[in-house]
N, C-alpha and C positions, 0 to 999 in steps of 0.2 A: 768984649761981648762976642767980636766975629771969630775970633781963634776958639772962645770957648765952645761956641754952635757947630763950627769946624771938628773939633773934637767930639762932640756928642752925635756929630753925622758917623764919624769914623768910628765908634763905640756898637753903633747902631748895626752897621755894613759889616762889623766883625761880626757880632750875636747872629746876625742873621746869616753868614758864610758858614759859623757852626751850627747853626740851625738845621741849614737845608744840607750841608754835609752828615749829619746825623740823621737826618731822615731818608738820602739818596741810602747809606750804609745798610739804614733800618729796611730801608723798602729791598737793595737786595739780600740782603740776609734773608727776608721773611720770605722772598720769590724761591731763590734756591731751598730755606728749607721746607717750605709745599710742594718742590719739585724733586725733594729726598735727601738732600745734598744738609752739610753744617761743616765751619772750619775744621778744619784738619788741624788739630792743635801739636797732635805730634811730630811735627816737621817742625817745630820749634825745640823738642826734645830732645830727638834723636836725628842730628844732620848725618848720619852716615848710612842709616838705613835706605834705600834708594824705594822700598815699594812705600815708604812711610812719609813721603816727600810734596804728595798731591798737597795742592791747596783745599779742595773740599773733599771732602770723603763722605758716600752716600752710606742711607742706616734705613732701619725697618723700626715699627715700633708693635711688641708684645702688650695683649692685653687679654691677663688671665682673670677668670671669675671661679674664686671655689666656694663650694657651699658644703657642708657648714664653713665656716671659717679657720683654716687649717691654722697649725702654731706656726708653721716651716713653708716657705716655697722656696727652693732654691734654681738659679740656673748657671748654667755650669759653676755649680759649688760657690756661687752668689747671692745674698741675700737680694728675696723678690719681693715685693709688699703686693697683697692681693689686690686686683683691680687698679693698676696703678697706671697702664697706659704707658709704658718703660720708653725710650728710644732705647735702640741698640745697633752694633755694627751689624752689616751681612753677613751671612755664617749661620753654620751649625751647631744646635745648641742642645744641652739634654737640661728639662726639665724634672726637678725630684717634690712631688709634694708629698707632708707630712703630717698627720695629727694623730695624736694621742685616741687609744683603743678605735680607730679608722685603718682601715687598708690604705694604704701606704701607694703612689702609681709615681711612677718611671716613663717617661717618651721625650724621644726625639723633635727637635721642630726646626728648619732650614727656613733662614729668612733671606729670600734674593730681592734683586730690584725688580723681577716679576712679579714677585709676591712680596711685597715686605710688609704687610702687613695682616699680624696673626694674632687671632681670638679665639678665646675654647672657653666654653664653660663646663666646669668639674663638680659632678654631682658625686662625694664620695657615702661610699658604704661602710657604715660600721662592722668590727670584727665579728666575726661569723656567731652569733650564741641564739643556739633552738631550747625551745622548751617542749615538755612530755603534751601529748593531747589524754585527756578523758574516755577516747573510745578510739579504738585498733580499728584501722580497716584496712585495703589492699585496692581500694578506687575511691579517687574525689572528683567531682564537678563541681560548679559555680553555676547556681540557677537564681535569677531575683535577688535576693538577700539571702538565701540558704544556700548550703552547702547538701551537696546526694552523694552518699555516703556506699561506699562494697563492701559490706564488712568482711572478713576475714574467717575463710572455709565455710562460710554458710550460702553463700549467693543470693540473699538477700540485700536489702538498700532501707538506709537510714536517711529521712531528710532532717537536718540538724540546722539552727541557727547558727550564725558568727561565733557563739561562744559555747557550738559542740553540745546545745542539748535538744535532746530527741523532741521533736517535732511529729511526724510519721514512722512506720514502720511499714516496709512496702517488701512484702514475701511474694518474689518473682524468681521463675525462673530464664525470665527474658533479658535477653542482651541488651547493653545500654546506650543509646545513639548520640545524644544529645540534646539538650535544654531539660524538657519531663518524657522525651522519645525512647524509645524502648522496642525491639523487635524479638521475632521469634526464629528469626534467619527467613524468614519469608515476607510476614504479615507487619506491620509498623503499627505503634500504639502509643497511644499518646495517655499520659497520668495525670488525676486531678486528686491536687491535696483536701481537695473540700469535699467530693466524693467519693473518696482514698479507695479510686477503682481506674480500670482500664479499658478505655474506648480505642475500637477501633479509626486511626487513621482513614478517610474516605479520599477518594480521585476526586478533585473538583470538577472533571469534565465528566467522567462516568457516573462517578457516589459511589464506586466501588472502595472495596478497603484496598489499599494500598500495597503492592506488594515487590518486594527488592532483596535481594540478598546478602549485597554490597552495600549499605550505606554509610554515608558519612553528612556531619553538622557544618554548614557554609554561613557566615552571615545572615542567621536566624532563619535557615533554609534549608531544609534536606535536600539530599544531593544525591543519586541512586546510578554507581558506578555499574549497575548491568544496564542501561540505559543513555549513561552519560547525561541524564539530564538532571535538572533540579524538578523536584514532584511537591503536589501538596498546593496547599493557595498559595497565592500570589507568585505562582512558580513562572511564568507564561512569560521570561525576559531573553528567551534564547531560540532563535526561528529552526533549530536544526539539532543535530548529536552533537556534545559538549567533550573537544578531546583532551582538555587542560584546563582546570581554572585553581586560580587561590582567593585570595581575600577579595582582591579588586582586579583580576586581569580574568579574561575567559578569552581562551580558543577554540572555534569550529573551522572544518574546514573550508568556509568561505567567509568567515565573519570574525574580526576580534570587537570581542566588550569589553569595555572599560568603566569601573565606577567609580561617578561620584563620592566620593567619600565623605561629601557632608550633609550630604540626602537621601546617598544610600541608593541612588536612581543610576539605569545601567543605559551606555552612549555605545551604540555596534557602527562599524566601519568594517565594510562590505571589498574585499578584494575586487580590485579591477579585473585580473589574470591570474591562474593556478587556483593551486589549495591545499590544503597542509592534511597531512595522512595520521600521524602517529607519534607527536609529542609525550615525553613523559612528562615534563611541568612546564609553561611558563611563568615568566616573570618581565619587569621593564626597567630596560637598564639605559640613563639617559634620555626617558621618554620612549624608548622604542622597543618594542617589545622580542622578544629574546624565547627561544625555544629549548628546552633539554632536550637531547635525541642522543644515544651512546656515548653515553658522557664525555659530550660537548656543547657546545651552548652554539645557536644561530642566530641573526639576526632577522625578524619577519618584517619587512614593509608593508606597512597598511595596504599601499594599493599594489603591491607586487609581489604573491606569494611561492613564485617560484623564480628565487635565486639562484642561479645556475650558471658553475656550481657554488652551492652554499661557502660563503668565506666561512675559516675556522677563527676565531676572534682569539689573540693571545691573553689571557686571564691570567698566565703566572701560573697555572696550574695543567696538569700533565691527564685528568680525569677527572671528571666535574660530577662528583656522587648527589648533590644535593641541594636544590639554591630556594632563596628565600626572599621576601621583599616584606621590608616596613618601611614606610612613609618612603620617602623619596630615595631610599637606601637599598642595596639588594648585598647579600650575602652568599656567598659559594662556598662551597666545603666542597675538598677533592684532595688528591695525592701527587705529590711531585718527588719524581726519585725516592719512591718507598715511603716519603714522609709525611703526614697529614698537614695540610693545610685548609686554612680557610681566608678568603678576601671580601674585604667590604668595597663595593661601590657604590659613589655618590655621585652628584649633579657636581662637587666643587673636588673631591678629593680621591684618594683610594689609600686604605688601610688593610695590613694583611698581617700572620703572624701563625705562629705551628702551634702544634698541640700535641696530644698522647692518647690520644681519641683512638681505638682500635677499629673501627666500624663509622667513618664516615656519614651514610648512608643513613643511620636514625639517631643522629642528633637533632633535638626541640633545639629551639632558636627563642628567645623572650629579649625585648628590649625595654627597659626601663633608664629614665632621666639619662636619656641619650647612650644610656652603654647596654653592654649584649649581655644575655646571662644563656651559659650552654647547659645542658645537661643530658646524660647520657643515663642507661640505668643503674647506674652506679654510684654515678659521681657531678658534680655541680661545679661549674665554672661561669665568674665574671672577669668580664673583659672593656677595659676601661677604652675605649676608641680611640686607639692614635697610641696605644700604652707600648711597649717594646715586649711585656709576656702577659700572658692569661692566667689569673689568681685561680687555683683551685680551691675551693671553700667547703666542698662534703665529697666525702671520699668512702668507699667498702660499704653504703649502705642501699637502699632499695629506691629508689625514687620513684613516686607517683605520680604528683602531677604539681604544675606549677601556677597557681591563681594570684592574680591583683598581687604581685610580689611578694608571695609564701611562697616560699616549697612545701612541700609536704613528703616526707619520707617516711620508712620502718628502718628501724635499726634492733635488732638481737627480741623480736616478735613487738614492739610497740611502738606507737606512732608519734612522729615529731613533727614539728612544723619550723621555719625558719625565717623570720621576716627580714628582709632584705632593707627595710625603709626605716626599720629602725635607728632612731635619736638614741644615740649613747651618751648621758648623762653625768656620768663621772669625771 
């Protein structure tokens, strides 16, 4: 009995010597690999290679998201499974994805132990296929649920529903501002489809009719560039002359606003010293807000508007014709050694890449499911974010304008439209 208890102690002492040795191994395996690190197995492979020799070697892990569901990802010419959450070594890697009648995107992605770990979601575009519209015209807007319509050599306006049929017919010879705005080069008018006539615009502060020669349509707001101010109701959110504004950023020279963007409510911050004379645009890059002035970009401090002298910020770029901000992103187009460029900057990254753009200066900027779509009057480019080149997609034809991701063009006198979001079913 006592030898055999003897033995069952010693039975016991061993399970339990491999026990707690399997879980000391398990516990550092699982510390090092949260810490980046996994055996290095190749130093069982290859004993002569001397950089292949480390005991743990560190990794990054890719985790791509495509939609639709492509057939193909590869990375460097290795089968990738979408969403799969990879581990892989550090290093440089080019990513190829692929689906059948989809455009097709190429990029680069470096995984270090600063970064190792990389996520993208890929919204792809089907191949490029427009079809004819119903009615020619030479100008579109997006008003409500209709589309207002230029038609072509008459200077009249068509209001048309989504599916292009006539609604109104509005015989003006007035210019067209934006939403149902309408001017004369002096006078502002506003148009009502239900009394298919034209009222005078009035001053909320005077009741006079309104009048500007310059204007432009801001977030549901005329904007009256011989003034610099915003006119009209609910105009009253800027204490002074307005020397820069876009979507959400305005410059005066003692005051920057900033809006809410999801109230649409505007927050001014008041320079402690100086004042800013004669910006062509701002924009805000990494929260702080950024001046054009002789194409180059400044930085303005809220409480300090006179930097002196102004740093030159290096952008990569040799002339800054043109910048741009969507959500947390800002965009610059300019020329470096003769050649066009444009750079995105982010809050996490920066992406750049050339083009064949002759004129800088008025390219439209559209961002749809994270990627950029350019267009110039000729010609239609998307640009997949992070991609290594810019798809061009319409080419030699007229462009007019770009809504809720259609284009809308003329090609050889009639008009087409091209929807971007389309599901290709085949």
């Amino acid at each position: 009995m006592i030898p055999s208890y003897q033995e069952e102690i010693r039975i016991h002492k061993k399970k339990d010597r491999i026990f707690w040795t399997i879980v000391i191994i398990m516990t550092t395996f699982l510390y090092f690999f949260f810490q980046g690190y996994y055996p290095n197995y190749e130093r069982f492979l290859d004993r002569e290679d001397a950089s292949k020799q480390a005991f743990l070697k560190p990794f990054g892990i890719i985790d791509i998201h495509v939609f639709p569901s492509p057939d193909k990802i590869l990375i460097n010419n290795e089968q990738y499974n979408n969403n799969s959450k990879t581990i892989f070594d550090l290093g440089e890697y080019t990513v190829s994805i692929q689906k059948k009648w989809y455009l097709s995107i190429t990029f680069p992605l470096d995984i270090t132990k600063k970064n190792p770990f990389y996520t993208n979601v890929v919204n792809l575009f089907a191949l490029p296929k427009y079809s004819s519209l119903p009615l020619s015209f030479s100008g579109l807007s997006f008003y409500d649920d209709f589309y207002l319509l230029n038609t072509i050599n008459t200077g009249s306006f068509l209001l048309v529903d989504t599916d292009f049929q006539i609604l109104h017919h509005i015989d003006t010879t007035y210019q067209y501002i934006g939403d149902l705005y309408f001017t004369n080069g002096i006078d502002i008018f506003a148009y009502s489809p239900n009394t298919e006539k034209f009222s005078s615009v009035l001053d909320i502060k005077t009741g006079l009719p309104l009048q500007c020669k310059k204007v432009s349509y801001y977030g549901e707001k005329l904007f009256c560039y011989d003034t610099m101010q915003f006119i009209g109701p609910n105009s009253g959110i800027a204490h002074e002359e307005i020397l820069a504004v876009n979507d959400d950023i305005m410059i005066t020279p003692k005051y920057i606003y900033n809006q809410d963007t999801t109230n649409k409510t505007w927050k001014y911050f008041e320079y402690q010293t100086g004042s800013v004379s004669s910006p062509e645009a701002v924009v805000h890059i990494n929260k702080i807000p950024y001046i054009l002035e002789k194409w180059l970009l400044y930085p303005i401090d809220v409480g300090d508007a006179t930097i002196n002298p102004l740093k030159k910020s290096d952008w990569w770029i040799d002339t800054i014709s043109q910048v741009r901000e969507f959500d947390s992103e800002t965009i610059l187009f300019g020329e470096k050694k003769g050649r066009g460029k444009f750079r995105i900057i982010s809050t996490e990254k920066q992406y750049a890449g050339e083009f064949d753009f002759t004129d800088t200066k008025n390219i439209k900027v559209y961002k749809i499911s994270g990627n950029y779509i350019f267009t110039t009057s000729t010609a239609a480019y998307i640009y997949y974010k992070g991609a290594k080149d810019i798809i061009k997609i319409l080419d030699s034809v007229d462009i007019i304008h770009m809504v809720d991701a259609k284009i809308f063009f003329n090609k050889e006198g009639k008009s087409y439209m091209l929807d971007l979001l389309r599901k290709e079913n085949k």
